[in-house]
Backbone of each chain as ProteinMPNN parsed JSONL, in Angstrom:
{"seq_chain_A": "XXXXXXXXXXXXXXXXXXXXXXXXXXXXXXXXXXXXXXXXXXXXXXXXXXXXXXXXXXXXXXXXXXXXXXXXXXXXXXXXXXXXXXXXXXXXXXXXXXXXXXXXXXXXXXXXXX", "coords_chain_A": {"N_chain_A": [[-0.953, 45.803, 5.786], [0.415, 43.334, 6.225], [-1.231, 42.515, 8.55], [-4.498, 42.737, 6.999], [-4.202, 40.619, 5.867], [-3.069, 38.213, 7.3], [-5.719, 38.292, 8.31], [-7.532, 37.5, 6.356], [-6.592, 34.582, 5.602], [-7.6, 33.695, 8.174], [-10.334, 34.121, 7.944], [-12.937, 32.537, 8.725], [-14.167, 32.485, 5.875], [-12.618, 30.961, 4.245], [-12.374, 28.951, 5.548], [-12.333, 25.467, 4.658], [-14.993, 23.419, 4.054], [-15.405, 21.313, 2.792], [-13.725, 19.364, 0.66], [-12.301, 17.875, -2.668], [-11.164, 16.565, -5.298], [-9.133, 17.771, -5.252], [-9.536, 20.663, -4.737], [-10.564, 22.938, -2.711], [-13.41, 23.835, -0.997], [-16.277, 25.85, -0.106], [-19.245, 25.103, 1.05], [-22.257, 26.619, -0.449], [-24.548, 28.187, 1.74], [-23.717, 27.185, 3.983], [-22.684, 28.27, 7.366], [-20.921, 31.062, 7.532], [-20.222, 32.627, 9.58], [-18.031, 34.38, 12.2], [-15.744, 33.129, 13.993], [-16.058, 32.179, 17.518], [-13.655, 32.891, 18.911], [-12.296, 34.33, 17.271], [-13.58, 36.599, 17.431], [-13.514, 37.596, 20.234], [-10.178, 37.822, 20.222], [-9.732, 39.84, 17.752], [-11.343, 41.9, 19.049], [-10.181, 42.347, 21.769], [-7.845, 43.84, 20.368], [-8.515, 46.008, 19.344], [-9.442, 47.544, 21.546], [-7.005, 47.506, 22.633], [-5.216, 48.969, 21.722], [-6.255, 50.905, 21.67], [-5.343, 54.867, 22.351], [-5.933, 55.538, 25.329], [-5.446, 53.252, 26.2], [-3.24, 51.744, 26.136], [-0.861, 49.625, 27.207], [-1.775, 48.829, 29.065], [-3.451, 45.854, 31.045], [-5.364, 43.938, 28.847], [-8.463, 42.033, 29.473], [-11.06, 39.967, 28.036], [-13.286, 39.966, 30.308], [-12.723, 42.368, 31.195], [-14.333, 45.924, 32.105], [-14.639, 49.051, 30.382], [-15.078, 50.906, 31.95], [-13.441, 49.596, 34.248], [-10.628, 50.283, 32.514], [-10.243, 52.757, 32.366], [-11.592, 54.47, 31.052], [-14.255, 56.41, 30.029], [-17.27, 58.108, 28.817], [-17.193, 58.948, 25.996], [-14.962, 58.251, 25.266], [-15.417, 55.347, 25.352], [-17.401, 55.212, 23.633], [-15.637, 55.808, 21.114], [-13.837, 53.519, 20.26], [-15.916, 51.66, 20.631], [-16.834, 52.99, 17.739], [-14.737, 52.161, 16.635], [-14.261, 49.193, 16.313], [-17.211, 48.391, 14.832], [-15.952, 49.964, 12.546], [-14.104, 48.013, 12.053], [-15.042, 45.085, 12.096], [-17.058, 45.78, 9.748], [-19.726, 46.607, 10.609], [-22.789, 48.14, 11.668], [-23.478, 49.245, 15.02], [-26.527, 49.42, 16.527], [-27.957, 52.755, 18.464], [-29.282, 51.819, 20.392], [-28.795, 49.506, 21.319], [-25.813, 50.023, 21.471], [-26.062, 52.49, 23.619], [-26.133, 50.326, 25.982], [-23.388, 48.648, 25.937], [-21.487, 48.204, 27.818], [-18.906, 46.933, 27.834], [-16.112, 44.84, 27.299], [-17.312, 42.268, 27.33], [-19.844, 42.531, 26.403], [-19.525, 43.795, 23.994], [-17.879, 41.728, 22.313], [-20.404, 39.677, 22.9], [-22.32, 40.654, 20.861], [-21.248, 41.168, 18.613], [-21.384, 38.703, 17.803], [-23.458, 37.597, 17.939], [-24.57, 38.719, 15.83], [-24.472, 38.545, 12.372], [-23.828, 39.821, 10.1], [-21.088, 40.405, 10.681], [-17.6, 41.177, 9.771]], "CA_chain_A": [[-0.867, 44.804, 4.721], [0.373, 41.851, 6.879], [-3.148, 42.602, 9.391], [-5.243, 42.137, 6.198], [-3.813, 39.554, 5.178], [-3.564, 37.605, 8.474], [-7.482, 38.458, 8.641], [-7.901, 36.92, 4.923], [-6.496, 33.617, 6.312], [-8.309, 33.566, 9.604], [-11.81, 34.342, 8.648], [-14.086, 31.414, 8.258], [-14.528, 32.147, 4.706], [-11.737, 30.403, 3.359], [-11.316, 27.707, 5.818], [-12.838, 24.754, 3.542], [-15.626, 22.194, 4.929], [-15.451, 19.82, 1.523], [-12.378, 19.095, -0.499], [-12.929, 17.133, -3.734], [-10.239, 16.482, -6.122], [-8.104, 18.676, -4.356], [-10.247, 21.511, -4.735], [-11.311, 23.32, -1.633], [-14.379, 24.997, -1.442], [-17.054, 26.053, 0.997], [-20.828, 24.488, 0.42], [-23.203, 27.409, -0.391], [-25.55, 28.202, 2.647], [-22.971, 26.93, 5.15], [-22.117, 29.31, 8.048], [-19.815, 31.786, 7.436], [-20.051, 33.484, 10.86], [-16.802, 34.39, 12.98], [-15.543, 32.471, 15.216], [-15.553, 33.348, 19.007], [-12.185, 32.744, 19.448], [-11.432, 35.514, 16.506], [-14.186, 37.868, 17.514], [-12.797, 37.75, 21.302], [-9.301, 38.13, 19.768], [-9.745, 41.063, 17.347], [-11.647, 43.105, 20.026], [-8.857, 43.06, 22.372], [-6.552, 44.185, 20.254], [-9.06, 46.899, 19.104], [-8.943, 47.725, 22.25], [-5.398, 47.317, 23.36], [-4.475, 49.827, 20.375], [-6.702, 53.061, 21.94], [-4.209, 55.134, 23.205], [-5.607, 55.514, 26.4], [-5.357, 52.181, 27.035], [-1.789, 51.368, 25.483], [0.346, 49.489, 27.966], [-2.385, 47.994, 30.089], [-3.72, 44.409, 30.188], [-7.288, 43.879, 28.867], [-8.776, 40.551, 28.803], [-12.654, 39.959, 27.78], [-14.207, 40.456, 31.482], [-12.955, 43.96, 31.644], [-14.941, 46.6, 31.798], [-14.189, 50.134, 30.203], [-14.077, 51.873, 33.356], [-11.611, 49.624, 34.881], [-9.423, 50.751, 31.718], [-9.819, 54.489, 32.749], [-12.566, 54.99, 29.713], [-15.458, 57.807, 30.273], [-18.775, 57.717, 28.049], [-16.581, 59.462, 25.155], [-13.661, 57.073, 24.64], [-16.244, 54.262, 25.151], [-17.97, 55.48, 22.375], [-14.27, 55.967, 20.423], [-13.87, 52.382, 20.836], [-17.477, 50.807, 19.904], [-17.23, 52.717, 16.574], [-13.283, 51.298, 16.219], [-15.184, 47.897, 16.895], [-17.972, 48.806, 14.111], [-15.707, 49.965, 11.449], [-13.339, 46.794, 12.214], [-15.971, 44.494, 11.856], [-17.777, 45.967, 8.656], [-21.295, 46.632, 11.28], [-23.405, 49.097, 13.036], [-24.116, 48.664, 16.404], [-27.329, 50.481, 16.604], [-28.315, 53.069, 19.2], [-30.055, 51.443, 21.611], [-27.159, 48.532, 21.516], [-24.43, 50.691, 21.435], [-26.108, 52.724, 25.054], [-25.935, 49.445, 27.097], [-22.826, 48.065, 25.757], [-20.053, 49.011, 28.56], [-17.834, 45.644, 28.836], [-15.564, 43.949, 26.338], [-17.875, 40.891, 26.972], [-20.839, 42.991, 25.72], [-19.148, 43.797, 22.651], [-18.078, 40.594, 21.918], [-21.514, 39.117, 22.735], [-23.457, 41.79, 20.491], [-20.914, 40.703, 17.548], [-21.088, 36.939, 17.937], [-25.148, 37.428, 17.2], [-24.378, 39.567, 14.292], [-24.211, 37.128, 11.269], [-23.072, 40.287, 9.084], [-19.624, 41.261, 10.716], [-16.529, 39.983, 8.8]], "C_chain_A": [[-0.847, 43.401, 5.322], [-1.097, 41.748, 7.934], [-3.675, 42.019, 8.445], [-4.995, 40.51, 5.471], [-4.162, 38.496, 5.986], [-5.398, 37.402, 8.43], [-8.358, 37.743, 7.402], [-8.256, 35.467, 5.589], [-7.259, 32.72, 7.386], [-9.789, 33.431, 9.42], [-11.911, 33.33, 7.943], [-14.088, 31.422, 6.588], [-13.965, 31.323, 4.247], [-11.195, 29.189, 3.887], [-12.753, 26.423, 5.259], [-13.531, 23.439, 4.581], [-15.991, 21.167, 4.298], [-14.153, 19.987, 1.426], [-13.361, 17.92, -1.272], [-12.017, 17.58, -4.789], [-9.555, 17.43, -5.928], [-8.03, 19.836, -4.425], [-10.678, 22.152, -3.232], [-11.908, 24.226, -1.635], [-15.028, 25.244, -0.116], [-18.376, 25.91, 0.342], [-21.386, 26.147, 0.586], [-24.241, 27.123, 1.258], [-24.455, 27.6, 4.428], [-22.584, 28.091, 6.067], [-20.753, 30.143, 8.076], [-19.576, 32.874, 8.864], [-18.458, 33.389, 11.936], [-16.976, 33.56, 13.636], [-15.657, 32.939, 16.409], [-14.7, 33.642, 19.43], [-11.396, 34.39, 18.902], [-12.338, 36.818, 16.926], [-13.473, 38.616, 19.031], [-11.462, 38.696, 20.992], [-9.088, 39.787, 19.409], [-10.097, 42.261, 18.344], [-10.952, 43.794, 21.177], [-8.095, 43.337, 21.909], [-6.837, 45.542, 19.987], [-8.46, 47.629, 20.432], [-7.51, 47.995, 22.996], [-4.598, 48.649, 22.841], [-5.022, 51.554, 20.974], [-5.736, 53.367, 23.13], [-4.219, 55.307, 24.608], [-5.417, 54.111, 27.216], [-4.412, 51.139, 26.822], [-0.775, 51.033, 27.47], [-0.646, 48.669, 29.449], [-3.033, 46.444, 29.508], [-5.431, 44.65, 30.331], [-7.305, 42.573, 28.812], [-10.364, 40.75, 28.769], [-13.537, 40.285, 28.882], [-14.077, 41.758, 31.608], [-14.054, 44.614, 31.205], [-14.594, 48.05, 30.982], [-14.184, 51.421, 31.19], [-13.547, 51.42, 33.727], [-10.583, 49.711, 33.725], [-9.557, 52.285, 31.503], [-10.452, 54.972, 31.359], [-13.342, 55.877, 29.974], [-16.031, 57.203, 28.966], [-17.843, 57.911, 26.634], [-16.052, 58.277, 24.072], [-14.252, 55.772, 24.901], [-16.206, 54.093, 23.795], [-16.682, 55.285, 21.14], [-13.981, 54.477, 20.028], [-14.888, 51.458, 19.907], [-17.407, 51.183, 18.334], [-15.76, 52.251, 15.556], [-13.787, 50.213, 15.679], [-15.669, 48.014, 15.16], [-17.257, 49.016, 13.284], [-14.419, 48.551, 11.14], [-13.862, 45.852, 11.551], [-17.199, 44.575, 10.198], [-19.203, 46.625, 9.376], [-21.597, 48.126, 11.412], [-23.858, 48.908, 13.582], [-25.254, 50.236, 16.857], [-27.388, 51.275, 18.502], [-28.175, 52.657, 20.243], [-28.958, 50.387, 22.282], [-26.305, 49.278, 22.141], [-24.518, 51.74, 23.547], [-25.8, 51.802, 25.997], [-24.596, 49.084, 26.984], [-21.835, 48.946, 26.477], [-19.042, 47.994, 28.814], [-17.163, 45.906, 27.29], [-16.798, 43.03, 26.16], [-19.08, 41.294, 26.115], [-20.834, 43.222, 24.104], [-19.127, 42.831, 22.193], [-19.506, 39.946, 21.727], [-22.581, 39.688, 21.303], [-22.748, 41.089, 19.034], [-21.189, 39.209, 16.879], [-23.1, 36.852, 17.176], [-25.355, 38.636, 15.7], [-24.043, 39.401, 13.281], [-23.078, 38.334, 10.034], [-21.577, 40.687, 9.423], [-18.841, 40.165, 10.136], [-15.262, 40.664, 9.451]], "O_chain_A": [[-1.677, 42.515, 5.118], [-1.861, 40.784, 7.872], [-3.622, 40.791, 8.514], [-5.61, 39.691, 4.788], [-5.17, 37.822, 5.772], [-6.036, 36.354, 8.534], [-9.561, 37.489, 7.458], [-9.354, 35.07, 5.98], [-7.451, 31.505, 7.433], [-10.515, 32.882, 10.249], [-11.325, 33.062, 6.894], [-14.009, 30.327, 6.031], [-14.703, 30.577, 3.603], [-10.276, 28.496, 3.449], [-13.941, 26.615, 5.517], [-12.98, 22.765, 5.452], [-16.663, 20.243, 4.757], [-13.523, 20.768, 2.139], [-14.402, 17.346, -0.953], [-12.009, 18.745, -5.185], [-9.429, 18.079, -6.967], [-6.953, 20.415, -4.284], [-11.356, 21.309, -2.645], [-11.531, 25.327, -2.038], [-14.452, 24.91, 0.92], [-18.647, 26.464, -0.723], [-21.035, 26.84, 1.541], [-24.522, 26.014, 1.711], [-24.719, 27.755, 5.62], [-22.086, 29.028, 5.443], [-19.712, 29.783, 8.625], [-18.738, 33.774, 8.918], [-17.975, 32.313, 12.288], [-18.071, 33.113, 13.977], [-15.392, 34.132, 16.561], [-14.613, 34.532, 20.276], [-10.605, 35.17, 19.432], [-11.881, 37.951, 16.778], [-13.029, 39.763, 19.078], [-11.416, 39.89, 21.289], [-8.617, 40.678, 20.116], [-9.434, 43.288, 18.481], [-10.946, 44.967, 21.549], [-7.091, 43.31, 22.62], [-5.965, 46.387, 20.186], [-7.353, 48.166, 20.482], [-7.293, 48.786, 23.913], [-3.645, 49.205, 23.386], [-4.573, 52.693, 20.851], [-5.409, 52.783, 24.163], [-3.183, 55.303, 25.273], [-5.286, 53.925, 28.425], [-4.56, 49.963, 27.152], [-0.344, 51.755, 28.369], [-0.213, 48.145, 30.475], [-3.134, 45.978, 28.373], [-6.247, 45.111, 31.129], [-6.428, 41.911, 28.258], [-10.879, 41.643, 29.442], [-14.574, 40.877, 28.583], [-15.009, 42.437, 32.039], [-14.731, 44.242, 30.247], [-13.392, 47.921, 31.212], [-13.553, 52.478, 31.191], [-12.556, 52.084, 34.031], [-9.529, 49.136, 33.998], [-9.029, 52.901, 30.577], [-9.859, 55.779, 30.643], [-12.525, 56.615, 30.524], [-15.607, 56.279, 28.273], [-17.737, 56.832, 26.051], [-16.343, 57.751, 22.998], [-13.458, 54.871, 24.629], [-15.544, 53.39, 23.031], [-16.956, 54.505, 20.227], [-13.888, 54.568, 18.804], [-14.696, 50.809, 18.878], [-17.72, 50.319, 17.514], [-15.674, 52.072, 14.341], [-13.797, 50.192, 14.449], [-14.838, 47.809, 14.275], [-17.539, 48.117, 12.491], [-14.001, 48.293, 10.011], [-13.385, 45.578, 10.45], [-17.901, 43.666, 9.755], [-19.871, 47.243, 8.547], [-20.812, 49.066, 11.287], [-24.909, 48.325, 13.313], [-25.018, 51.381, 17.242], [-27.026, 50.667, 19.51], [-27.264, 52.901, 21.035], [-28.444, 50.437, 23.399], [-26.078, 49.158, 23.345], [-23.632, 51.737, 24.401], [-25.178, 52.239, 26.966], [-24.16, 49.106, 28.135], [-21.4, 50.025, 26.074], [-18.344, 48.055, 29.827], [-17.47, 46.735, 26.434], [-17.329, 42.948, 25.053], [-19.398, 40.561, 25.178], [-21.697, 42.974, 23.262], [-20.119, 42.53, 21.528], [-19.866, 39.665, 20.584], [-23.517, 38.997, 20.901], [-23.531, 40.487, 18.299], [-21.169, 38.831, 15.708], [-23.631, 36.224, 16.26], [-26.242, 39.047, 14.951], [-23.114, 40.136, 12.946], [-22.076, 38.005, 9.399], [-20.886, 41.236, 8.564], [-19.051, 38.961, 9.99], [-14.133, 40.266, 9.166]]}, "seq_chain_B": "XXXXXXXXXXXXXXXXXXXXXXXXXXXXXXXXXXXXXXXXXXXXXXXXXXXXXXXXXXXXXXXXXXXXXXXXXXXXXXXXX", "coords_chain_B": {"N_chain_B": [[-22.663, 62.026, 31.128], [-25.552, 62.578, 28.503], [-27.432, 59.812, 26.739], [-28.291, 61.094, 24.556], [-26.559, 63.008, 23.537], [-24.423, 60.961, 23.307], [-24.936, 59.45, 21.237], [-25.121, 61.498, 19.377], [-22.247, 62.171, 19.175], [-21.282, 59.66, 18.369], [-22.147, 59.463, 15.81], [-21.467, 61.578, 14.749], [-18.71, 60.817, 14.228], [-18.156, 58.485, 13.012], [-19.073, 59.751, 11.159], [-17.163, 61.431, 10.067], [-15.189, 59.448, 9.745], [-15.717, 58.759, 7.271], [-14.436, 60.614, 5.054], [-11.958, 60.318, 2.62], [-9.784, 62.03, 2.019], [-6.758, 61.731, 3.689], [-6.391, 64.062, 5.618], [-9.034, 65.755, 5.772], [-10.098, 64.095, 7.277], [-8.572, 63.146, 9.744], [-8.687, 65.457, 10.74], [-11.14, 65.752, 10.773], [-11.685, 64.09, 12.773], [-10.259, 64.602, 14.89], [-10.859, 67.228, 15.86], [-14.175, 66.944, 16.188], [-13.428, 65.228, 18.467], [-12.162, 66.638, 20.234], [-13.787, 68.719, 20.621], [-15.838, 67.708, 22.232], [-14.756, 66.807, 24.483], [-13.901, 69.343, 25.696], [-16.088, 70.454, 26.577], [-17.308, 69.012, 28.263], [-17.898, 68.889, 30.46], [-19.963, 71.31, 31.198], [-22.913, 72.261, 32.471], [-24.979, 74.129, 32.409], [-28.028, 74.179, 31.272], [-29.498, 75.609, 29.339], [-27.121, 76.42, 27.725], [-26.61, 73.666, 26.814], [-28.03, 73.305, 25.365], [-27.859, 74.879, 22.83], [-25.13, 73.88, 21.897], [-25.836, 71.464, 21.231], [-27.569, 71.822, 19.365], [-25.361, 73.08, 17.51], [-23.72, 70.931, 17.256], [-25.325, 69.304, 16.083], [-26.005, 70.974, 13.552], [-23.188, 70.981, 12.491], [-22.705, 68.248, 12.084], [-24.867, 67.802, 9.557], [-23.119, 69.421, 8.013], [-20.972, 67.898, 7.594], [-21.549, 65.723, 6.332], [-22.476, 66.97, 4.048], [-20.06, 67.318, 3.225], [-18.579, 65.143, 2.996], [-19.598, 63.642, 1.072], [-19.025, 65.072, -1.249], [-16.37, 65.398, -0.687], [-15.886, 62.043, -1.553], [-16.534, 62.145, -4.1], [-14.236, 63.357, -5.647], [-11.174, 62.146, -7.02], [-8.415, 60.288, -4.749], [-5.272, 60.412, -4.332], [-3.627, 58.631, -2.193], [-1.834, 59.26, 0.782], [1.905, 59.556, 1.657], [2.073, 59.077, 4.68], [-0.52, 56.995, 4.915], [0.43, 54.695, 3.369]], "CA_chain_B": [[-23.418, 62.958, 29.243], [-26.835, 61.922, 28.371], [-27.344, 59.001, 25.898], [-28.816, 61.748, 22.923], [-25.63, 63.471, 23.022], [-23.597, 60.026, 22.924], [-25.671, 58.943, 20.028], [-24.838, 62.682, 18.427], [-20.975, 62.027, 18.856], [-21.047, 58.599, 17.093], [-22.802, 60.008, 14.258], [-20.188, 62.677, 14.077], [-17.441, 60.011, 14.567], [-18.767, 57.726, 12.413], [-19.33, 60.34, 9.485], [-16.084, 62.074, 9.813], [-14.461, 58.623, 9.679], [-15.762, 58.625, 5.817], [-13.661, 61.007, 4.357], [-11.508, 60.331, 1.727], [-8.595, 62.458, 2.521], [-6.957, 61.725, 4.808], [-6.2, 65.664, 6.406], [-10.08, 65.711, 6.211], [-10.449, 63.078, 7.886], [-7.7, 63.27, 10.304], [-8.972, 66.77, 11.624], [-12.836, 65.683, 11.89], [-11.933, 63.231, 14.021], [-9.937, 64.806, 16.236], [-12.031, 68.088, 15.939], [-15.472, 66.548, 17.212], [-13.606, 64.571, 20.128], [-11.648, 67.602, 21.174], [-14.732, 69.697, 20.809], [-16.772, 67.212, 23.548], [-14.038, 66.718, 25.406], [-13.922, 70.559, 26.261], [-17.86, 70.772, 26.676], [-17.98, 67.441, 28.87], [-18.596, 69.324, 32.195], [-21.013, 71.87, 30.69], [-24.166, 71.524, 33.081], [-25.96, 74.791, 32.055], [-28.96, 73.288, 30.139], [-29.479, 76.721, 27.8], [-25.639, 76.244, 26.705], [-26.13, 72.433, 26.388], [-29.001, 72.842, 24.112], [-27.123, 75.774, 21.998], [-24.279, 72.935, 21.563], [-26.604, 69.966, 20.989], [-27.801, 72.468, 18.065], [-24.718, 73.437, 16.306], [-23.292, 69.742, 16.423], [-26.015, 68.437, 14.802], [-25.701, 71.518, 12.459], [-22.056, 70.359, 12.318], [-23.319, 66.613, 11.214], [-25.501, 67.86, 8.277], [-22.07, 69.629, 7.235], [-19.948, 66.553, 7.436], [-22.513, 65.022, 5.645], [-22.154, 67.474, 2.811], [-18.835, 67.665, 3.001], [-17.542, 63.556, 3.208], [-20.094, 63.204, -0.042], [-18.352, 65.961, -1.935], [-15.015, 64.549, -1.199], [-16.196, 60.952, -2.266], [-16.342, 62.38, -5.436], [-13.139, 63.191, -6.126], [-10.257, 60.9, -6.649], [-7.228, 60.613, -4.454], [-3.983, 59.502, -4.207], [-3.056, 57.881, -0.96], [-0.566, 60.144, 1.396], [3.003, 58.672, 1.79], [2.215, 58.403, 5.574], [-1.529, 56.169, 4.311], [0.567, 53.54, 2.914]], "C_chain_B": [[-24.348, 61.804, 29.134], [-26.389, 61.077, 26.834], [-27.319, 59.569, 24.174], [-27.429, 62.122, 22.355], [-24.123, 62.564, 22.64], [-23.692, 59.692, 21.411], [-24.947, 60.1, 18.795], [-23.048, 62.615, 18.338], [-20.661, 60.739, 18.386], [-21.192, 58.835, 15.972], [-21.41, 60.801, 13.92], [-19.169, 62.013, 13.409], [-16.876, 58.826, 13.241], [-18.522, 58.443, 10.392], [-17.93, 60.835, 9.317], [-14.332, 60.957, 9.167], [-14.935, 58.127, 7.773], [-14.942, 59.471, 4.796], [-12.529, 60.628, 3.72], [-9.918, 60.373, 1.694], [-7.989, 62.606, 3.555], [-6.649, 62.968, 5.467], [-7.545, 65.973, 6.799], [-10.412, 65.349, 6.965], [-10.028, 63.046, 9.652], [-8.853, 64.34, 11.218], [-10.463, 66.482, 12.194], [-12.214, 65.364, 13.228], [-11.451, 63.992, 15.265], [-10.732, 66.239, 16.673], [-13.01, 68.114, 16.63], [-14.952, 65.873, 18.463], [-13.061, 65.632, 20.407], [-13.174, 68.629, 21.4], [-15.974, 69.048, 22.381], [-16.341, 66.983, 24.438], [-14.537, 68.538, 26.619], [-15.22, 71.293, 26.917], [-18.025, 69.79, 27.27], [-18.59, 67.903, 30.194], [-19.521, 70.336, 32.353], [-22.453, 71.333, 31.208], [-25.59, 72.634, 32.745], [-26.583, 74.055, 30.917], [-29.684, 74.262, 28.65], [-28.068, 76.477, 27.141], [-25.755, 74.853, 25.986], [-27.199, 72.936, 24.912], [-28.114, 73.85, 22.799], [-25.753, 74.847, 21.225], [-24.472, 72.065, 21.026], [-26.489, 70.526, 19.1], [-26.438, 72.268, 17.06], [-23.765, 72.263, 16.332], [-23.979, 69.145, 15.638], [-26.301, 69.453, 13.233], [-24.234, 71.055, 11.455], [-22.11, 68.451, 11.438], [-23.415, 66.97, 9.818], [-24.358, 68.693, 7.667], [-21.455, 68.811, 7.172], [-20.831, 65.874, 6.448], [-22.088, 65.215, 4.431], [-20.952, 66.803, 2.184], [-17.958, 66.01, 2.388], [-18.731, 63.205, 1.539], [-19.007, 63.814, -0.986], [-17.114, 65.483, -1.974], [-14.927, 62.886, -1.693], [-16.155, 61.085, -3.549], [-15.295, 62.758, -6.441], [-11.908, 62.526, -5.663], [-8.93, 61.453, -5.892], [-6.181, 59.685, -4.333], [-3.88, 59.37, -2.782], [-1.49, 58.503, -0.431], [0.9, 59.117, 1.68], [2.563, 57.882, 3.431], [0.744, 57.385, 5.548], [-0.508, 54.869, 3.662], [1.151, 52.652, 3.612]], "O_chain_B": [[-24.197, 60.623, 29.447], [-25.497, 61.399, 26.049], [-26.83, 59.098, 23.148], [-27.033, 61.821, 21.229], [-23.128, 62.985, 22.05], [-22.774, 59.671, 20.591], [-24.432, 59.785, 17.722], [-22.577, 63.077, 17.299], [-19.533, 60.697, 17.894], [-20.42, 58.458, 15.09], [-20.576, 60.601, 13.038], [-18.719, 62.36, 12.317], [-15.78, 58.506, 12.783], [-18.16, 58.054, 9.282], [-17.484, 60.584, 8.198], [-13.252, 61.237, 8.646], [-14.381, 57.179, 7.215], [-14.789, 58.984, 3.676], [-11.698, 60.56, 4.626], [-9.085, 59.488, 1.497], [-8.359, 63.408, 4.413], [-6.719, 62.518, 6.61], [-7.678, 66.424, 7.937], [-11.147, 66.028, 7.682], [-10.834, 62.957, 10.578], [-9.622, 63.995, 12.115], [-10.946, 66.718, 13.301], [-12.181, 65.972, 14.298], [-12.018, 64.038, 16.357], [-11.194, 66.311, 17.811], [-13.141, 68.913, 17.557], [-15.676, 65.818, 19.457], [-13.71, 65.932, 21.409], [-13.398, 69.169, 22.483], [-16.626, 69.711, 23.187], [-17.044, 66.85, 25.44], [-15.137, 68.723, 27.678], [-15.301, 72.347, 27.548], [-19.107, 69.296, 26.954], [-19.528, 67.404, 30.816], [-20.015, 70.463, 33.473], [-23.073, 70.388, 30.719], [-26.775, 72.3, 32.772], [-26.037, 73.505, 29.96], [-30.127, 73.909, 27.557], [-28.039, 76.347, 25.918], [-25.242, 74.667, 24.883], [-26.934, 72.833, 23.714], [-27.802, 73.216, 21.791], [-25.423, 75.136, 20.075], [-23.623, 71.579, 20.278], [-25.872, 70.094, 18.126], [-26.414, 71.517, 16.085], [-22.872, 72.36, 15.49], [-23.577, 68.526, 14.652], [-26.658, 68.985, 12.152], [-24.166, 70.864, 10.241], [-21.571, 67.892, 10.483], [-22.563, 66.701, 8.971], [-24.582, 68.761, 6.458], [-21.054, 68.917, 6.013], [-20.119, 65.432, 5.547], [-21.543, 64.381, 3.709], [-20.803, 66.1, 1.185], [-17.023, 65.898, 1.594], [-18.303, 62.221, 0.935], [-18.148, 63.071, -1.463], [-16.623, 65.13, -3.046], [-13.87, 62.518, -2.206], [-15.733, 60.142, -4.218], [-15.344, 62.59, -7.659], [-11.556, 62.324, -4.501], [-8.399, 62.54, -6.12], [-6.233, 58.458, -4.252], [-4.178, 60.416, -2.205], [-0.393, 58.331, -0.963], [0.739, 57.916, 1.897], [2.612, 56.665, 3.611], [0.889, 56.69, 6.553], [-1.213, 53.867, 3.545], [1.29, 51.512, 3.17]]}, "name": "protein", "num_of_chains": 2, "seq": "XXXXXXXXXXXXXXXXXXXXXXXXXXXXXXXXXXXXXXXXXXXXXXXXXXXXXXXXXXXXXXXXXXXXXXXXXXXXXXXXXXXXXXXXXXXXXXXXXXXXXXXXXXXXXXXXXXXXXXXXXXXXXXXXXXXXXXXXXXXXXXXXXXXXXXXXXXXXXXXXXXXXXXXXXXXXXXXXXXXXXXXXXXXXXXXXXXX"}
């Protein structure tokens, strides 16, 4: 409840790039795309949360083998990521993608995740 | 593990993560990863293919199955809230 909520707050949608009579809105056609700061964010915590990797430190350069991952719990992971995000990280994506930074990067060009 | 059979445990992962209820739900998941877990070092290539088979038989039942429970309504388990 408090997550969603937090995540209400946070995303771009609602943070206002007019005011006008003390109205705050967001102009049609304006970018509603995450931030990097929050896409970064969320993904380590995604991360942080799979149990095999409870109690270690991640930061965005890791990779998922230095957090003791295999192809599996990669995969476990990416579609955490994916249902987090609202996306699907197709196929062909989803084979190369072995970092944090990859993830992140792959989201950041992905206008639809929220 | 080759990329096909990565691809074939997202799908699973993916679909099983649509169910409804959560006990359904619950059990795919852990179901298909315990099931690849236990088959990860599996190098005979007649067994792999016999496996490949009846997960992706296994799919087109989740399939069924996560529609079918879409269709009926549920209440939300004490530990869901």
């Amino acid at each position: 409840m408090l997550r969603s909520l937090s995540k209400v707050l946070n995303s771009n949608m609602f943070r206002p790039t007019t005011s006008m009579n003390g109205y705050l809105y967001r102009n049609y056609g304006s970018d509603a795309r995450l931030g990097d700061k929050e896409i970064t964010d969320r993904v380590i915590e995604i991360v942080s949360n799979y149990d095999k990797v409870l109690g270690k430190t991640v930061s965005p350069s890791t990779t998922f083998k230095e957090l003791g991952l295999d192809s599996l719990d990669a995969a476990d992971v990416l579609v955490a990521v994916e249902e987090d995000f609202g996306i699907e990280i197709p196929d062909e994506e989803a084979d190369r993608i072995s970092s944090l930074k990859e993830t992140i990067d792959f989201i950041k060009k992905t206008p639809t995740a929220k | 593990m080759s990329n096909k059979t990565l691809q074939l445990y997202r799908q699973l992962i993916r679909e099983s993560k649509k169910f409804k209820s959560y006990n359904f739900k619950e059990y795919s998941i852990r179901r298909v990863s315990l099931g690849f877990r236990e088959n990860k070092n599996v190098k005979n290539s007649e067994e792999l293919d016999k496996l490949y088979k009846s997960a992706e038989e296994n799919l087109q039942m989740l399939k069924r199955q996560t529609l079918i429970n879409s269709m009926y309504a549920h209440n939300k388990l004490v530990v869901e809230q």
